[in-house]
N, C-alpha and C positions, 0 to 999 in steps of 0.2 A: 574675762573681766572679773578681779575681786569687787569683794565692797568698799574697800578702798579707792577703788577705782572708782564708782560708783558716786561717791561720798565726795571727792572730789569736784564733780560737776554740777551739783546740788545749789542750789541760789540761796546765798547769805542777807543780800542785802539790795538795797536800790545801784548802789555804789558799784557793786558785782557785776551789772547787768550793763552800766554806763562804761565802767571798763572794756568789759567784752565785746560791746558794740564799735568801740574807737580801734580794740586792737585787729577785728577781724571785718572791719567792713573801713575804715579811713573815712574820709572825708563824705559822710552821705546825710543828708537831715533825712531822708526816707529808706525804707526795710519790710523787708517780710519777715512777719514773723509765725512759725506752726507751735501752737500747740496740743495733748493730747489730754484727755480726762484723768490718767494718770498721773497723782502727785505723789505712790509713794511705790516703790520696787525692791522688792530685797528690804525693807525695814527702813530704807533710807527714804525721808521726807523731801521731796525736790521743791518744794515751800513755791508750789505755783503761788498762791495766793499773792508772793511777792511780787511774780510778773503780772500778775492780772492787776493789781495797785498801780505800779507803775503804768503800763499802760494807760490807765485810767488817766492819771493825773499828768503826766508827760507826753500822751501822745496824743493824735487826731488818726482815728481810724478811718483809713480812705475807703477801704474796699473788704471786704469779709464775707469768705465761703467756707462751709464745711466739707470738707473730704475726709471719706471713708474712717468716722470719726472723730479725726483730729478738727481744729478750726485752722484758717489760715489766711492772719490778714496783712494787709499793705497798710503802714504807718508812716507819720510823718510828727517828727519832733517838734512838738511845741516850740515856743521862742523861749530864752534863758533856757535851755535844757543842758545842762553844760556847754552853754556859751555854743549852740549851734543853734543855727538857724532853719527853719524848713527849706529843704529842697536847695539850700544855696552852701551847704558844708557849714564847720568848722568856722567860726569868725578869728582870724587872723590878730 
């Protein structure tokens, strides 16, 4: 893996995250999500701080343990969070 590569996966924005949520999970108002103490590798910023805002503000933390490190919690979206609902998907 270059740093290009690297660079690529890195979190821009709240927007970023709302994306990647719809394209790789569909229809779910709830998710896990891991993360680790590491926000930067190779020089490249992975701007946790972005996800840990988000979280904050769009979600409801159900559940949360640390493994070997990393945290890893189960989430459920807020209401208005791009127009999904908890636990009932997508509003049509």
């Amino acid at each position: 893996m270059n740093i290009s590569d690297i660079k690529s996966v890195a979190l821009k924005d709240e927007k970023g995250i709302l994306e990647a949520v719809e394209t790789y999970s569909g229809r779910v108002g709830k998710l896990w999500i891991v993360t680790q103490p590491i926000s930067r590798y190779l020089g490249v910023d992975f701007k946790a701080q972005v996800l840990e805002s988000f979280i904050e503000k769009h979600c409801s933390v159900i559940h949360e343990q640390k493994f070997y490190g990393s945290m890893v919690r189960y989430v459920a979206f807020k209401k208005g969070v791009k127009d999904w609902d908890q636990g009932e998907g997508r509003k049509e």
